[in-house]
C-alpha positions as CSV (number, residue, x, y, z in Angstrom):
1,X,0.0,0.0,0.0
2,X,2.9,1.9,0.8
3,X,4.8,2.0,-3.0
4,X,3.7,3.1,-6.4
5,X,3.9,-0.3,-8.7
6,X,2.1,-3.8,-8.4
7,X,3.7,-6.7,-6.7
8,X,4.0,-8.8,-9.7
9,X,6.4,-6.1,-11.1
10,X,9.1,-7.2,-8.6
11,X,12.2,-8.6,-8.4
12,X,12.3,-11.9,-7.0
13,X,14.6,-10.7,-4.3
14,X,14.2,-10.4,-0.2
15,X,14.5,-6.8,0.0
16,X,13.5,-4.9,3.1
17,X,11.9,-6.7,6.3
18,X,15.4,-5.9,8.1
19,X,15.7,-6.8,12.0
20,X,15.2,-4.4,15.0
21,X,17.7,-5.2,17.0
22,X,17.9,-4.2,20.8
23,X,21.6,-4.7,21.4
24,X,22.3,-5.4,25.6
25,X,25.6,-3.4,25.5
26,X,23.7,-0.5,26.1
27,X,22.0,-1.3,29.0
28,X,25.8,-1.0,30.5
29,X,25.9,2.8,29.6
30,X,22.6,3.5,30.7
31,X,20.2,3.4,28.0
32,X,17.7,0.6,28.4
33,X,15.4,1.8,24.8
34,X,18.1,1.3,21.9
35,X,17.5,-0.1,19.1
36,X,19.2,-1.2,15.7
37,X,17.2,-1.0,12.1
38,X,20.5,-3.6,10.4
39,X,20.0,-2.7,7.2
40,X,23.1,-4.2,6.7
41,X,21.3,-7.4,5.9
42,X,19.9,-6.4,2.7
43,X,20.6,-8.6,-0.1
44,X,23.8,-6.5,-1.5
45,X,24.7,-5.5,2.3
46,X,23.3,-1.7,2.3
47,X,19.5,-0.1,2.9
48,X,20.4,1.1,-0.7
49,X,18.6,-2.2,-1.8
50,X,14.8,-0.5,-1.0
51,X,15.3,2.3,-4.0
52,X,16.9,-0.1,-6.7
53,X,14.1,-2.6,-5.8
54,X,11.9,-0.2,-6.9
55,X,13.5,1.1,-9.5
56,X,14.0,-2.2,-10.7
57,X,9.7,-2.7,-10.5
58,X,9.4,0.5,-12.7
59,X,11.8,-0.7,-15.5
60,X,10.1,-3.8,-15.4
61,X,6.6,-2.4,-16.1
62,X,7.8,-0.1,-18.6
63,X,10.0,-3.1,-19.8
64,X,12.9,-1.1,-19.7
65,X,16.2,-3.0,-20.0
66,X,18.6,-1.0,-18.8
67,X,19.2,1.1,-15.8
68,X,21.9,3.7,-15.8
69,X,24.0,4.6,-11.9
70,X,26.6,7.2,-10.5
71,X,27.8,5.6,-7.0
72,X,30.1,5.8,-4.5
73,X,29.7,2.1,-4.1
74,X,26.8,1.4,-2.6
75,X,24.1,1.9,-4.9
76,X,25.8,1.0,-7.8
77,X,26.6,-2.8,-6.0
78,X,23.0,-2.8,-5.0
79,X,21.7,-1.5,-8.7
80,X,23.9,-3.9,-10.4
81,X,22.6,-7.1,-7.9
82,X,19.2,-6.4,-8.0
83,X,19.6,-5.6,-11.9
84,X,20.9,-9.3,-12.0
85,X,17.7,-10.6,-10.2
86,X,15.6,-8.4,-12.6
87,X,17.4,-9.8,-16.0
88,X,17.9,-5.6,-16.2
89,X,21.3,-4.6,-17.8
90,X,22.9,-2.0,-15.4
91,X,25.5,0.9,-16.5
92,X,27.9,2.1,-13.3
93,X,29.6,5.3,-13.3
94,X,32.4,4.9,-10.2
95,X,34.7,7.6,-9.0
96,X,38.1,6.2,-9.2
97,X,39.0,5.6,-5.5
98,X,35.9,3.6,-4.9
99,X,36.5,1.1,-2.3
100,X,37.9,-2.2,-4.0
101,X,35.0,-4.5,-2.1
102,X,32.1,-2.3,-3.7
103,X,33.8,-2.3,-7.3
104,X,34.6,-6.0,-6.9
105,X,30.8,-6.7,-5.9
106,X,29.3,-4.7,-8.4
107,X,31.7,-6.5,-11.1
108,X,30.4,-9.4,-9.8
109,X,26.9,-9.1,-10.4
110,X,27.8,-8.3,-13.9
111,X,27.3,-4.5,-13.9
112,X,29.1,-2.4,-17.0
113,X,31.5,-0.3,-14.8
114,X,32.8,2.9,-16.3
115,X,35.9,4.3,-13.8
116,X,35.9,7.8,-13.9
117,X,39.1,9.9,-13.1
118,X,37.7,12.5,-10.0
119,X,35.5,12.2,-7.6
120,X,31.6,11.2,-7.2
121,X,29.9,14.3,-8.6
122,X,32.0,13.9,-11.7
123,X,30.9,10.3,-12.0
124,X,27.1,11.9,-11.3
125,X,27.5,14.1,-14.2
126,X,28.6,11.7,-16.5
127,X,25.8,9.1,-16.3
128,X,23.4,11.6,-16.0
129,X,24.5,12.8,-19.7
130,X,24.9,9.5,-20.2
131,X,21.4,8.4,-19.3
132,X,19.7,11.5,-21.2
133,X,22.2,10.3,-24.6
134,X,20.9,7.1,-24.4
135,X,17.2,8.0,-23.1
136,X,17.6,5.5,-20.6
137,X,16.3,5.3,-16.7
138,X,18.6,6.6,-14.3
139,X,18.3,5.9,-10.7
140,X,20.8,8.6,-9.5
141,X,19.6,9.8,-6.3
142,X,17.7,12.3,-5.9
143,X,17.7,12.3,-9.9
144,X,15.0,9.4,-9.3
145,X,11.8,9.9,-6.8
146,X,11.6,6.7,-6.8
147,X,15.0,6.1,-4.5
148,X,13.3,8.3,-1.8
149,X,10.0,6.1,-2.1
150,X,12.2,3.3,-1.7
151,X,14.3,4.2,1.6
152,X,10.9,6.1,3.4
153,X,10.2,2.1,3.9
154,X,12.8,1.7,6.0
155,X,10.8,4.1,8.5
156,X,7.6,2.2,7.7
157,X,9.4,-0.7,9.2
158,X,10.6,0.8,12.3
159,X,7.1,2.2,13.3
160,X,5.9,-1.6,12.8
161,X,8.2,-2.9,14.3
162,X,8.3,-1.0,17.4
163,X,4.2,-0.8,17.3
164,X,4.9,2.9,17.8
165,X,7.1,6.0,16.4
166,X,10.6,6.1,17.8
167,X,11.4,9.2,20.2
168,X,15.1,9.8,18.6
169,X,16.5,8.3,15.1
170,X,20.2,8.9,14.2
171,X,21.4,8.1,10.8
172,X,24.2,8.9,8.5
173,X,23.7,11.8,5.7
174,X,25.9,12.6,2.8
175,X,23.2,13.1,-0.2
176,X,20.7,13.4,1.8
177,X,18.4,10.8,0.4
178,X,18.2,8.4,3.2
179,X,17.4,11.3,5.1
180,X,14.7,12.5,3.1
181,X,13.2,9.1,2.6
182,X,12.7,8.4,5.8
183,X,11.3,11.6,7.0
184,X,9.1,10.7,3.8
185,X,8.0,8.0,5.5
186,X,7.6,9.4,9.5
187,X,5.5,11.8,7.6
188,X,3.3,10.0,5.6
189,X,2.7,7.7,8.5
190,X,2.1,11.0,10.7
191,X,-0.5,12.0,8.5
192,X,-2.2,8.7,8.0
193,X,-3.2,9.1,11.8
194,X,-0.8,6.5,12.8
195,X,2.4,8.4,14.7
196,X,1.3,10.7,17.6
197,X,4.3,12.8,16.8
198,X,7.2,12.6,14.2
199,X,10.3,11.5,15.4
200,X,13.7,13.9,15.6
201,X,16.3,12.9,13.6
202,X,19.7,13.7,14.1
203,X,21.4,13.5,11.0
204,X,25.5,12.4,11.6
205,X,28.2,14.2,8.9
206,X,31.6,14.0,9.1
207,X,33.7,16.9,9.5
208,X,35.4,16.1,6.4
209,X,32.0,16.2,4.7
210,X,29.4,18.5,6.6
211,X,27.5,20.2,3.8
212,X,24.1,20.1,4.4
213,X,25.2,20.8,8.4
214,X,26.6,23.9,7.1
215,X,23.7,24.8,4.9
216,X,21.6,24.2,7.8
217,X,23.3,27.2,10.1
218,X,24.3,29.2,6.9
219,X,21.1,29.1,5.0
220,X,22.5,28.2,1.5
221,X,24.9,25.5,-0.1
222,X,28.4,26.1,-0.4
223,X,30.8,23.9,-2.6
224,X,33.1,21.7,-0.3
225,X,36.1,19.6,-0.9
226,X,34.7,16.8,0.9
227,X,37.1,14.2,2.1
228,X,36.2,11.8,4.7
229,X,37.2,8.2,4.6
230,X,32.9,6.9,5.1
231,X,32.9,6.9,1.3
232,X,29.2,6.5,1.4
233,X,28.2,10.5,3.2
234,X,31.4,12.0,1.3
235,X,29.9,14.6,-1.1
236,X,30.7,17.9,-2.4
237,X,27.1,18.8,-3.0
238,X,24.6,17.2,-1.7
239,X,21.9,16.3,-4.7
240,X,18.7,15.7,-2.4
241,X,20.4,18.7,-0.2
242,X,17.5,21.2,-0.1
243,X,14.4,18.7,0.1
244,X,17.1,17.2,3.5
245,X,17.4,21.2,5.1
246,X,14.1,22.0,4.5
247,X,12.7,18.3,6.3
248,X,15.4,18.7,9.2
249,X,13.8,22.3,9.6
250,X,10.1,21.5,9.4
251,X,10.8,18.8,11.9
252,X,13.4,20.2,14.1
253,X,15.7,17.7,13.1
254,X,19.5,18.3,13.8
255,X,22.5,17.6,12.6
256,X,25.8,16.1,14.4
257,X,29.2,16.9,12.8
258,X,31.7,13.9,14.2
259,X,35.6,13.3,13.3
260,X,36.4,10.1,10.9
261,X,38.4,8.9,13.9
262,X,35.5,8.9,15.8
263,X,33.9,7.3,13.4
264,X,36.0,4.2,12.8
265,X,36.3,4.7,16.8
266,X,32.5,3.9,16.4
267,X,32.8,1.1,13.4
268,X,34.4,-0.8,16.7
269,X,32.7,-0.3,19.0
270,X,29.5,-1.5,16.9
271,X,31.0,-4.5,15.8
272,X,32.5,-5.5,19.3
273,X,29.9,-5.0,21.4
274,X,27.0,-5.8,19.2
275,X,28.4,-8.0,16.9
276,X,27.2,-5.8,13.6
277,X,29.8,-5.4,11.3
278,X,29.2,-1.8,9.7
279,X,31.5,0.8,6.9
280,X,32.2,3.6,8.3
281,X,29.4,5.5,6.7
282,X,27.1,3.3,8.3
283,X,28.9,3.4,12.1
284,X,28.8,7.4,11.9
285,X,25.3,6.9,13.3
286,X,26.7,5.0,16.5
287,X,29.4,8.1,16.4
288,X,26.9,10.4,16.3
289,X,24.8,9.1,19.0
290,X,27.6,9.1,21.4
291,X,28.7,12.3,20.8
292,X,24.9,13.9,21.7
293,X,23.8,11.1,24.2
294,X,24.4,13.1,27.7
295,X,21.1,15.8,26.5
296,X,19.2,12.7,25.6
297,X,16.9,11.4,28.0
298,X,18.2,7.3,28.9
299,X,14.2,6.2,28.6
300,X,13.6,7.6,25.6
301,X,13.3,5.2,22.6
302,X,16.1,5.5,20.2
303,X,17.0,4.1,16.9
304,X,20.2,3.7,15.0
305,X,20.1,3.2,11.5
306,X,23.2,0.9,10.4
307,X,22.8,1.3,6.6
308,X,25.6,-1.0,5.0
309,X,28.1,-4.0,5.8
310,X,31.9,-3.3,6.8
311,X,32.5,-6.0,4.3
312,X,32.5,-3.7,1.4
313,X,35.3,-1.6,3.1
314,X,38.1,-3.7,4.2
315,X,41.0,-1.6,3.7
316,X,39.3,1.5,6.2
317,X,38.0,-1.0,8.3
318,X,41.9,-2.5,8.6
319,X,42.7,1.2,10.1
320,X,42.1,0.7,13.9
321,X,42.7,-3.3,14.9
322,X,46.3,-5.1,15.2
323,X,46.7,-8.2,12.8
324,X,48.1,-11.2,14.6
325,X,51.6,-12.1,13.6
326,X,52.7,-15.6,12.9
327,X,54.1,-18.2,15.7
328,X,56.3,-20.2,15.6
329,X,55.7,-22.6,19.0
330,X,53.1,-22.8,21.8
331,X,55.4,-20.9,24.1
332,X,54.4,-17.3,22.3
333,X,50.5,-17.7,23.3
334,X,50.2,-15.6,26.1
């Protein structure tokens, strides 16, 4: 009831339906009402799965056969799998210091990679001139409704799950689509009846890539040289950035600027103490959290949304942990 096309017009794919977690670690520090929406466990490991599933539904009712991406990583791996499950051809624009796990998976699923030399709004550019050569779809964010009307599900199914809205939801913003899309979905629930109030979201940026935090105290976008190493958030300018500013303002949303060594700082925590393996990207919404959490009340109901595996970023996630070396006897082991 929730998305524009017929069921029959979908992949044949598990997509969405993700866990709520309620990790115990953080009963230790206090808060007894924290939650974890794992997108993680998506079929190509990222909540980017929700808009290419859709996008993919469209280009099969309109039997479209190819589908035309700009990505970091994320949604060009999750375009290119789901294109696999749809029998849909998929073109990928990559920057070229995509992380070698997302270029590997999307190569994988059989995806027609074009490398391009600078970084992700370069690669944007391209496949959007690209797309309009060719007249094919594009499912660029924010280019495409249909990747908001994909991720506002993932709100959907954190109001089912918990049977009622959230109080707080933190979650990681580069583009701003994720952010958009589930305010979409707070919203539409909201005025359906069904939420007594809309949630605040605190949107997490690092300080290598705060744009829409700084068009939210300045008013207006400003051109950045982003460079932070959660690929996923690290934008120059944000596509879905004024649709984001103008939702974080209606709602009184905030944003949380955090350092990439608190970030990775966070990637270990989550995974040690939780046992959810995130990027970096997705960890800056634990990050964020713990930088705001002492003006948070501890009964409050809060939800952190983990929006892609670790195991598309090895070499970042290699940054903060000690490998083992090599023994030689059973006198070494301490």
């Amino acid at each position: 009831m929730y998305l524009p096309f017929e069921e029959k017009y979908f992949p044949n794919i598990k997509v969405g339906n993700t866990p709520l977690i309620k990790p115990e670690y953080f009963n230790s520090i206090g808060f007894k009402n924290i939650f974890i929406k794992d997108d993680s466990l998506n079929p190509t490991g990222s909540l980017k799965d929700r808009a290419s599933y859709l996008v993919a539904a469209c280009a099969r009712k309109f039997n479209i056969k190819e589908i035309v991406v700009s990505s970091t990583g994320n949604a060009g791996s999750s375009m290119a799998g789901i294109g696999a499950a749809s029998g849909i051809k998929v073109k990928l624009f990559v920057p070229e210091k995509i992380p070698k796990g997302k270029l590997v998976q999307a190569l994988q699923y059989g995806a027609d990679v074009v490398m391009v030399k600078g970084n992700y709004d370069k690669a944007y550019d391209f496949s959007l001139e690209y797309s309009e050569r060719k007249k094919l779809l594009s499912r660029n964010t924010a280019y495409n409704p249909l990747t908001i009307e994909g991720k506002k599900t993932a709100a959907i199914e954190i109001f089912e799950e918990l049977g009622r809205e959230p109080d707080y939801v933190f979650l990681p913003a580069g583009d701003g689509v994720i952010l958009g899309g589930v305010y979409k979905g707070f919203a539409e629930l909201y005025i359906m009846g069904r939420l007594k109030r809309m949630p605040k979201i605190f949107a997490v940026q690092s300080d290598k890539s705060p744009a829409i935090a700084n068009a939210l105290n300045e008013g207006d976008f400003k051109k950045i040289n982003a460079n932070s190493i959660a690929d996923s958030i690290n934008v120059d300018v944000p596509k879905n950035g004024y649709y984001a500013i103008s939702m974080l303002r209606k709602y009184e949303g905030e944003c949380v600027i955090v350092k990439d060594e608190d970030i990775l700082d966070a990637q270990i925590l989550l995974s040690s103490k939780t046992g959810i393996f995130a990027e970096p990207a997705a960890a800056a919404s634990l990050s964020g959290f713990m930088k705001v959490k002492e003006k948070i009340d501890k009964d409050k109901i809060i939800v952190l949304l983990i929006t892609g595996t670790g195991l598309k970023d090895i070499e970042n996630a290699s940054k903060k942990i000690k490998f083992p070396e090599p023994i030689k006897s059973m006198d070494q082991i301490k």
